[in-house]
MDTraj code that builds the backbone (N, CA, C; nanometers):
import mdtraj as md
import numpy as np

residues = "UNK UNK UNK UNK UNK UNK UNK UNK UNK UNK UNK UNK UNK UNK UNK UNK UNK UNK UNK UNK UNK UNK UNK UNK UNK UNK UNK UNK UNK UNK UNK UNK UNK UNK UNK UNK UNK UNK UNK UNK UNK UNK UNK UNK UNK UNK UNK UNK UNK UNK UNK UNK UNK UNK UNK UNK UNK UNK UNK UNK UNK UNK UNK UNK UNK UNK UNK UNK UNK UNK UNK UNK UNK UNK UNK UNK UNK UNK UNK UNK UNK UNK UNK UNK UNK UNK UNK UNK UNK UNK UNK UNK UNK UNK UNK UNK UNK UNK UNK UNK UNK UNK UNK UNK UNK UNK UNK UNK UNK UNK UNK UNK UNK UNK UNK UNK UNK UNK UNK UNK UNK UNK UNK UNK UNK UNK UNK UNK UNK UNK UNK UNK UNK UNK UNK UNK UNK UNK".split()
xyz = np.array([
    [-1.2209, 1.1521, -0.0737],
    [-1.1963, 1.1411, -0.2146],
    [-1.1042, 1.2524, -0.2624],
    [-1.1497, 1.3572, -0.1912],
    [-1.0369, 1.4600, -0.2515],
    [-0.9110, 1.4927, -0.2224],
    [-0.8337, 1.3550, -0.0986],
    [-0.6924, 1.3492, -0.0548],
    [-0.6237, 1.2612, -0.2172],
    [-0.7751, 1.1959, -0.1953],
    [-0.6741, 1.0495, -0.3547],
    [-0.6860, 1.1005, -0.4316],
    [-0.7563, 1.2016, -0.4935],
    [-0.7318, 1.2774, -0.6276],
    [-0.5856, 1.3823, -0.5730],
    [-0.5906, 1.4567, -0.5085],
    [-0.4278, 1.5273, -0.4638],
    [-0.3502, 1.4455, -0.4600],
    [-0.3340, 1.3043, -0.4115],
    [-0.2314, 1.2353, -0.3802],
    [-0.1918, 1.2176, -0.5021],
    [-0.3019, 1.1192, -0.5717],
    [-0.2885, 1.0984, -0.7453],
    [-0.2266, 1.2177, -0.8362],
    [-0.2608, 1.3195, -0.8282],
    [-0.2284, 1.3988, -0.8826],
    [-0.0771, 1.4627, -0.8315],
    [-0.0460, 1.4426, -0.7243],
    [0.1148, 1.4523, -0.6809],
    [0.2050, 1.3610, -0.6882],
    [0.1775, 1.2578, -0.6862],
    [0.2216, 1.1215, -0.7137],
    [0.2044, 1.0331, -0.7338],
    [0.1414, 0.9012, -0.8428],
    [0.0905, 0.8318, -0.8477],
    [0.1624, 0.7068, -0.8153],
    [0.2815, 0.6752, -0.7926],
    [0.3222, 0.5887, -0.7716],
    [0.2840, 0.5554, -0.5750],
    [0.2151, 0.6871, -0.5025],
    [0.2835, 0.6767, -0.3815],
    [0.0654, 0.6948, -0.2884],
    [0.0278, 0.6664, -0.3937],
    [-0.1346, 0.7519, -0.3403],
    [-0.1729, 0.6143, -0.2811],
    [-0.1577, 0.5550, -0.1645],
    [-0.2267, 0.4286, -0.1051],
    [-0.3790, 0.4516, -0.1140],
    [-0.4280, 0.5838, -0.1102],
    [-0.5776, 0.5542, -0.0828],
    [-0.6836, 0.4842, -0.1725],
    [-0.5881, 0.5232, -0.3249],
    [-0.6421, 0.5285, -0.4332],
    [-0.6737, 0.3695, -0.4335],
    [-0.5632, 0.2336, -0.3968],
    [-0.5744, 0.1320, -0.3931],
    [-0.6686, 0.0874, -0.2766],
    [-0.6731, 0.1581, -0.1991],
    [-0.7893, 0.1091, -0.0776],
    [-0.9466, 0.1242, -0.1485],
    [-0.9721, 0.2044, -0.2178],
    [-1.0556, 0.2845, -0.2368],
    [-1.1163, 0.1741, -0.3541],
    [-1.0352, 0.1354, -0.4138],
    [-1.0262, 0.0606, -0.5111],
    [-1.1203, -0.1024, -0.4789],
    [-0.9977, -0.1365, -0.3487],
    [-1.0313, -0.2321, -0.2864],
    [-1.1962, -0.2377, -0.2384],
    [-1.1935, -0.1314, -0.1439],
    [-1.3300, -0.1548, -0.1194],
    [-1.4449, -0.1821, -0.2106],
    [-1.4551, -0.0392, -0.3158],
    [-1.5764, -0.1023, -0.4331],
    [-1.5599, -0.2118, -0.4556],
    [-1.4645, -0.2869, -0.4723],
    [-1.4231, -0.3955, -0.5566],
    [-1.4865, -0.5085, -0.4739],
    [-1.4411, -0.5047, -0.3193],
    [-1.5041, -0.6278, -0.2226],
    [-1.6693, -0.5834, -0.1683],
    [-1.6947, -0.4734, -0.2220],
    [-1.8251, -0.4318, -0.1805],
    [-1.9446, -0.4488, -0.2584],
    [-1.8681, -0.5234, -0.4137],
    [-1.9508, -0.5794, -0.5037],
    [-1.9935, -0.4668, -0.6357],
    [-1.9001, -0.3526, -0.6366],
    [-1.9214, -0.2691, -0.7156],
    [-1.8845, -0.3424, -0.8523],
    [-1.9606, -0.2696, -0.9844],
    [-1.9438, -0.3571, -1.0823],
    [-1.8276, -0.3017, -1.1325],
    [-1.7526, -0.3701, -1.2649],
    [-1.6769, -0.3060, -1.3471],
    [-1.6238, -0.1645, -1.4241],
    [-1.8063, -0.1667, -1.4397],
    [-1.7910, -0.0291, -1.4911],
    [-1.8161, 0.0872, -1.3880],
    [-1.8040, 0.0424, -1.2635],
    [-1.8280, 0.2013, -1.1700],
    [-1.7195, 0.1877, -1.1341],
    [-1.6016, 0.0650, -1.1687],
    [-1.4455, 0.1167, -1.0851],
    [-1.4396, 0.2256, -1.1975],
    [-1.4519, 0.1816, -1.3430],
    [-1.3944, 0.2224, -1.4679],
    [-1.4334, 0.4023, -1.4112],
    [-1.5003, 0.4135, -1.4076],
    [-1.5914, 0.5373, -1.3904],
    [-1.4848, 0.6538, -1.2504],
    [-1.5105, 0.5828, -1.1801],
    [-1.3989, 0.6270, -1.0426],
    [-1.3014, 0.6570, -1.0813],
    [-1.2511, 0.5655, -1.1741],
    [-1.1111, 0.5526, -1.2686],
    [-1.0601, 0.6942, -1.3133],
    [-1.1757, 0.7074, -1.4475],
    [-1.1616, 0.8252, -1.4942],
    [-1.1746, 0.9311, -1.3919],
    [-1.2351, 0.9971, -1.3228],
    [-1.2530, 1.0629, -1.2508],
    [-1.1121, 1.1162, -1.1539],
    [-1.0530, 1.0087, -1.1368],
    [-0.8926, 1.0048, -1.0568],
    [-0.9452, 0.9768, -0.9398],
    [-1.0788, 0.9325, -0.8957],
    [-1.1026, 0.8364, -0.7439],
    [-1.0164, 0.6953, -0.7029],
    [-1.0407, 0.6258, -0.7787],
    [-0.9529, 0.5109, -0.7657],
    [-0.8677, 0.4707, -0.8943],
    [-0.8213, 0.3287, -0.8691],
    [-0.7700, 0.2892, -0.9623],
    [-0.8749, 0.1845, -1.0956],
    [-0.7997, 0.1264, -1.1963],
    [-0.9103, 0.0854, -1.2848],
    [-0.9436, -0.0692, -1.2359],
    [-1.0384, -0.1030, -1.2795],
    [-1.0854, -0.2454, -1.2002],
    [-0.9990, -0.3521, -1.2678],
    [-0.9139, -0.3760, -1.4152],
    [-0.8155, -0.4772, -1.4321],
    [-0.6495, -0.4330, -1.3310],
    [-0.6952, -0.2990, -1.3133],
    [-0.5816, -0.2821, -1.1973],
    [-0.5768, -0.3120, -1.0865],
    [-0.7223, -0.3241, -1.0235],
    [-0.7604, -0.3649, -0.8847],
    [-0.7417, -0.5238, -0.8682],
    [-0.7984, -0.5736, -0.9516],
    [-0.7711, -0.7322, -0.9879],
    [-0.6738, -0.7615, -0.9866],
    [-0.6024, -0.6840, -1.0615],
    [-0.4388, -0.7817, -1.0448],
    [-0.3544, -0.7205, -0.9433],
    [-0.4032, -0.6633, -0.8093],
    [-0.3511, -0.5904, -0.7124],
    [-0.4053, -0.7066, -0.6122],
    [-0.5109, -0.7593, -0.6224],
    [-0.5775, -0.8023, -0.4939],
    [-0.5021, -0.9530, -0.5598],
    [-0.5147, -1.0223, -0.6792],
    [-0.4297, -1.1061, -0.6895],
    [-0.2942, -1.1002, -0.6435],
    [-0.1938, -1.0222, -0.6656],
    [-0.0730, -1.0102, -0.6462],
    [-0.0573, -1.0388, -0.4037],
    [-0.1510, -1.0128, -0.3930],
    [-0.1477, -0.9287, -0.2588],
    [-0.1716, -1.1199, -0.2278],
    [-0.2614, -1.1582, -0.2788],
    [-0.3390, -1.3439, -0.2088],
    [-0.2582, -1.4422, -0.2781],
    [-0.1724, -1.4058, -0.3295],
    [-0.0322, -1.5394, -0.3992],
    [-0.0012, -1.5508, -0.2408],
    [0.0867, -1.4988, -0.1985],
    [0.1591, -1.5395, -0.0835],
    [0.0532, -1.6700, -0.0039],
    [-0.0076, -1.5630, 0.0424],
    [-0.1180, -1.6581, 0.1491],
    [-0.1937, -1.7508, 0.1134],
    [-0.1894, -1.7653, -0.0081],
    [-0.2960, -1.8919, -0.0897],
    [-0.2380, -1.9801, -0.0565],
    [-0.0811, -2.0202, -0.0867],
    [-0.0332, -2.1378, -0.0942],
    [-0.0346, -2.2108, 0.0583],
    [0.0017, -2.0816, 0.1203],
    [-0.0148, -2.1274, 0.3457],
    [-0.1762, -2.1831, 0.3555],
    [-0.2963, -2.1554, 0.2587],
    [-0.3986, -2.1627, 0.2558],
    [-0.4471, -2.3040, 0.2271],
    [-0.4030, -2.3514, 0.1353],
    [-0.4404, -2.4371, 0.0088],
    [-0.3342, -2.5670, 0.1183],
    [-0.2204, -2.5083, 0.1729],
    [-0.1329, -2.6555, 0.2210],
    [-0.1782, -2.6866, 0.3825],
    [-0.2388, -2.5456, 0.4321],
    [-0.3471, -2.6463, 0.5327],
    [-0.4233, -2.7039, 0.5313],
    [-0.5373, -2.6794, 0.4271],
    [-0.6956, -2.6905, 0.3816],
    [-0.6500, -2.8405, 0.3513],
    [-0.5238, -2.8940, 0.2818],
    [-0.4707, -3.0665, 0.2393],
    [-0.4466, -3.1028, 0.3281],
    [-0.3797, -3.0850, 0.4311],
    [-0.3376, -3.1410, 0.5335],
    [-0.4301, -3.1538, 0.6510],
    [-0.5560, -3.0795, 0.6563],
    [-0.6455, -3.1102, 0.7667],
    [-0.7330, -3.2005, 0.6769],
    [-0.7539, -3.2074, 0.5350],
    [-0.8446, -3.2993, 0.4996],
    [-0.7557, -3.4347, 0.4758],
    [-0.6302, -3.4349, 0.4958],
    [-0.5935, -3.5712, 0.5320],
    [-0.6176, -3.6364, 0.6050],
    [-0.6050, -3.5252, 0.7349],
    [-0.6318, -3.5892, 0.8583],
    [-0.7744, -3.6245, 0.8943],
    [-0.8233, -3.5531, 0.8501],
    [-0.9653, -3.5975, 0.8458],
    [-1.0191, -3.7620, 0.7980],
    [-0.9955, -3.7894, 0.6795],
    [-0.9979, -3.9168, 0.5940],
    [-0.9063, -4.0302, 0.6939],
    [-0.8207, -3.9404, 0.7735],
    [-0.7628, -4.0385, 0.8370],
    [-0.8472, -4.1264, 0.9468],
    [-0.8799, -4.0084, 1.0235],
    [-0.9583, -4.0224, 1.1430],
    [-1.0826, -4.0919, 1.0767],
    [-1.1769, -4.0722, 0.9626],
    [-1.2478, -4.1552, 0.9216],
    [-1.2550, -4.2940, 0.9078],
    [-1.1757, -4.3300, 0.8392],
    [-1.1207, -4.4493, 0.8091],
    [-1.0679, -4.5477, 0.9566],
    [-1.0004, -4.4947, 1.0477],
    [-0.9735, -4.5552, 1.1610],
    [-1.0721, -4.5538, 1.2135],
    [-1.1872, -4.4862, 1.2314],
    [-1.3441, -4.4711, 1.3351],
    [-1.4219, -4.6028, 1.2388],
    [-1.3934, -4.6194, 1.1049],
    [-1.4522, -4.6833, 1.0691],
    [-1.4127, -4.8528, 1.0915],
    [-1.2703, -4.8906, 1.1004],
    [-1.2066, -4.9638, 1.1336],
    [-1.2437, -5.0106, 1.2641],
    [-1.2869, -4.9617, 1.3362],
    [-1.2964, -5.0034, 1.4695],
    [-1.4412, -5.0067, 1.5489],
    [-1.5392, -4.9320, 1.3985],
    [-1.6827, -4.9570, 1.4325],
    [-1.6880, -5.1556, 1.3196],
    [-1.6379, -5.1770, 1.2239],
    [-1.6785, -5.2541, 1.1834],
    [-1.5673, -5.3694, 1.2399],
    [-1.4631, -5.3697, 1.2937],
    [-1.3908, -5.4860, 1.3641],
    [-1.4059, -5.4662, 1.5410],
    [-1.4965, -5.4985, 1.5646],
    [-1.4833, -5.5035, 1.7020],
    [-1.3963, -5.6239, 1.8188],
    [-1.3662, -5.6576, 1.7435],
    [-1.2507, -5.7455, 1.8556],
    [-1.1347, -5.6454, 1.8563],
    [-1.0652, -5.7462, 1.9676],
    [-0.9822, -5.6927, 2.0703],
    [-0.7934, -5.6772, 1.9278],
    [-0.8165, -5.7136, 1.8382],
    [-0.7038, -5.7644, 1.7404],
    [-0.7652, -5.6681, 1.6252],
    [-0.7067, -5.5932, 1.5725],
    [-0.7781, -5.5047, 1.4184],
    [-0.6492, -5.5270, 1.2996],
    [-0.7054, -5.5807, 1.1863],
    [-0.6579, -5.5925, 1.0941],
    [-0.6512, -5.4610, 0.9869],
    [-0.5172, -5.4200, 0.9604],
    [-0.5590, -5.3302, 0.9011],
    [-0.4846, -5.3220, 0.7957],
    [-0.4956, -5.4732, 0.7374],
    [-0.4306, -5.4921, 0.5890],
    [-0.5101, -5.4104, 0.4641],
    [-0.4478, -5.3951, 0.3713],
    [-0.5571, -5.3560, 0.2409],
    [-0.6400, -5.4173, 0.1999],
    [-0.6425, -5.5867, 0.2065],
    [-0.6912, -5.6498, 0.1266],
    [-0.8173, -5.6593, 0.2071],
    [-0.8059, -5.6083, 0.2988],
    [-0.9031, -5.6429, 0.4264],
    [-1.0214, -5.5060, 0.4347],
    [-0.9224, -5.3829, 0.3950],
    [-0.9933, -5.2427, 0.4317],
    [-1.0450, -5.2083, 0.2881],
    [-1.0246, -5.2659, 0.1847],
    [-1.0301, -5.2643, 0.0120],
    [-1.1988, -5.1865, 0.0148],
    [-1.2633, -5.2516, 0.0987],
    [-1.4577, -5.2600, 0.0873],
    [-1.5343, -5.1579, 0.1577],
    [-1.4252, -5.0828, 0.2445],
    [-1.4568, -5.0164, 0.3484],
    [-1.4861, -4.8600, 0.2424],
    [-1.6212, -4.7770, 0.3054],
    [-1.6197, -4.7050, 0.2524],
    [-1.5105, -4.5774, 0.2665],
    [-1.4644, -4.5629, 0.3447],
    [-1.3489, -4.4901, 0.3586],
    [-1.1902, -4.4761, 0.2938],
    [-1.1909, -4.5924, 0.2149],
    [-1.0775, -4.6487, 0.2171],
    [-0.9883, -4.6141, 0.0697],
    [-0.9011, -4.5438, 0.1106],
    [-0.8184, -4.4825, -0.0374],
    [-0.6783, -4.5246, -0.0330],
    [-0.5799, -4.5487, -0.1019],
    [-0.4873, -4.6413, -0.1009],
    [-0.3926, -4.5063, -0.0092],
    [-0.4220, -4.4089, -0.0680],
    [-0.2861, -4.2738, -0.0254],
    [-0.3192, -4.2479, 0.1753],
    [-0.4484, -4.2575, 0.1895],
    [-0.4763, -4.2483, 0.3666],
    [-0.4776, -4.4178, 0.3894],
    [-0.4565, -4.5298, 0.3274],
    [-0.4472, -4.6496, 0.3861],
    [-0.2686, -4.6282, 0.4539],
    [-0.1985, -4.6047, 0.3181],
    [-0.0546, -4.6165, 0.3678],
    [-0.0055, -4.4610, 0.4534],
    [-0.0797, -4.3864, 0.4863],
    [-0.0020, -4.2877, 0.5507],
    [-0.0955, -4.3370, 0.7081],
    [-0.1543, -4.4434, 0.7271],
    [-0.2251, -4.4869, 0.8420],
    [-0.1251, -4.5825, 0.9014],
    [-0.1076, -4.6628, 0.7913],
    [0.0104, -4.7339, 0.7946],
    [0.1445, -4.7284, 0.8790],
    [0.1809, -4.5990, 0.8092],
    [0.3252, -4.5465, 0.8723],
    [0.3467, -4.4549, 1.0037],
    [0.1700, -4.4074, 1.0201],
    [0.1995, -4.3439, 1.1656],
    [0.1671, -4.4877, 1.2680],
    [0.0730, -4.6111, 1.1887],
    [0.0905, -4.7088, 1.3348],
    [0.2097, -4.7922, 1.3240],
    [0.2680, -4.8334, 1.2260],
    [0.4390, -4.8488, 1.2107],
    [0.5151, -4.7856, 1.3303],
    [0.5035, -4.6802, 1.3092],
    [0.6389, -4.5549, 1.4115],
    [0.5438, -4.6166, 1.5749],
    [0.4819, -4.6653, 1.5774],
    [0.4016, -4.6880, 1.7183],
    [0.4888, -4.8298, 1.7597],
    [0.4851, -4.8962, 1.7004],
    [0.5816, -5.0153, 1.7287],
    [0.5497, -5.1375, 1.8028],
    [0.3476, -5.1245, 1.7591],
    [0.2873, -5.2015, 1.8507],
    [0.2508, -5.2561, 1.7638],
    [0.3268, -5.3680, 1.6666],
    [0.2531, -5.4394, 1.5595],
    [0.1986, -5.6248, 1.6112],
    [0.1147, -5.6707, 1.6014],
    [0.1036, -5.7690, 1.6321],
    [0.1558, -5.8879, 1.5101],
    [0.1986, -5.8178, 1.3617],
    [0.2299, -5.8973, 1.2565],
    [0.1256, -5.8946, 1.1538],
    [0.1657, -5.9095, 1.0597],
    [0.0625, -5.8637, 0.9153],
    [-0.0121, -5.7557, 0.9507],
    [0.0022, -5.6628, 1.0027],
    [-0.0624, -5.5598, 0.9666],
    [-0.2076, -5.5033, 1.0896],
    [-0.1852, -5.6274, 1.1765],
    [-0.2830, -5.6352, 1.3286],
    [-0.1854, -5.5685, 1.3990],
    [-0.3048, -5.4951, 1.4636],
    [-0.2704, -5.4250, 1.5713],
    [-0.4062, -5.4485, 1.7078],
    [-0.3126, -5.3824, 1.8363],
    [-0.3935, -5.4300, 1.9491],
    [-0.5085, -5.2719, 1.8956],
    [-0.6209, -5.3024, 1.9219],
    [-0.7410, -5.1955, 1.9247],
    [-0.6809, -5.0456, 2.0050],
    [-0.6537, -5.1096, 2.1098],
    [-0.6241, -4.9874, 2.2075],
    [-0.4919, -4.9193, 2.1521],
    [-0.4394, -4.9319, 2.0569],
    [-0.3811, -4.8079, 1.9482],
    [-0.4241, -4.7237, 1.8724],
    [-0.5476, -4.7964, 1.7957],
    [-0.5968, -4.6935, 1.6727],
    [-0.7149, -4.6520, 1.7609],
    [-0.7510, -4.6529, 1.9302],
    [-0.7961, -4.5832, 2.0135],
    [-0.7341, -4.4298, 2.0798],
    [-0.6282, -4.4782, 2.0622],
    [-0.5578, -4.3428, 2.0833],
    [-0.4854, -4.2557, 1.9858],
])
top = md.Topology()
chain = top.add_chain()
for i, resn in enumerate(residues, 1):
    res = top.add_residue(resn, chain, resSeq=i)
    for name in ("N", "CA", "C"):
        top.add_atom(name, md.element.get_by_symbol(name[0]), res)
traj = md.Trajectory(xyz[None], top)
């Protein structure tokens, strides 16, 4: 404590500890008023300062965060929906029109057509929308 009060007191633009120090109470569940307190003291920084430090710091990585967390729960709904397709059509021919998958509990129009377009690019269509089983097997 007594490097971040010297540091603080020599430079405040340049005292990293003061923000660590900060950090920790802050993720360690300290309340408001004991940053405030630290604050005064010249231990750390103030807790609307810490807040908008630890915000500033999780912008970047939120968005890398937030666009995997969509994209694995696509895939997920995907893989649902096809497991479900192929527990309730058991023949050798699977239909996998809308009008057909409409009832299915899985079934959302945005993972019907992006199911769509990856068995499209496969190029194993049997016509209207059938396909041989041993596709949406693999």
């Amino acid at each position: 404590m007594a490097t971040s009060i010297c540091l603080h007191q020599y430079n405040q633009q340049m005292s990293a500890t003061h923000y660590r120090i900060s950090l920790l109470l802050l993720n360690g569940g300290a309340k408001a008023v004991t940053l405030e307190r630290c604050s005064h003291l010249g231990i750390s920084m103030s807790h609307s300062s810490a807040i908008r430090m630890q915000s500033k710091a999780a912008a970047p990585s939120s968005t890398k965060v937030t666009t995997w967390k969509e994209d694995t729960l696509a895939k997920s709904l995907q893989v649902n929906l096809i497991k479900e397709v192929l527990k309730k059509q058991p023949s050798t021919e699977v239909n996998f029109g809308q009008d057909v998958l409409d009832a299915y509990d899985y079934f959302e129009e945005g993972v019907h057509h992006e199911c769509c377009t990856l068995l499209q690019k496969t190029g194993s269509s049997l016509g209207n929308e059938i396909y041989p089983r041993e596709v949406l097997n693999d």
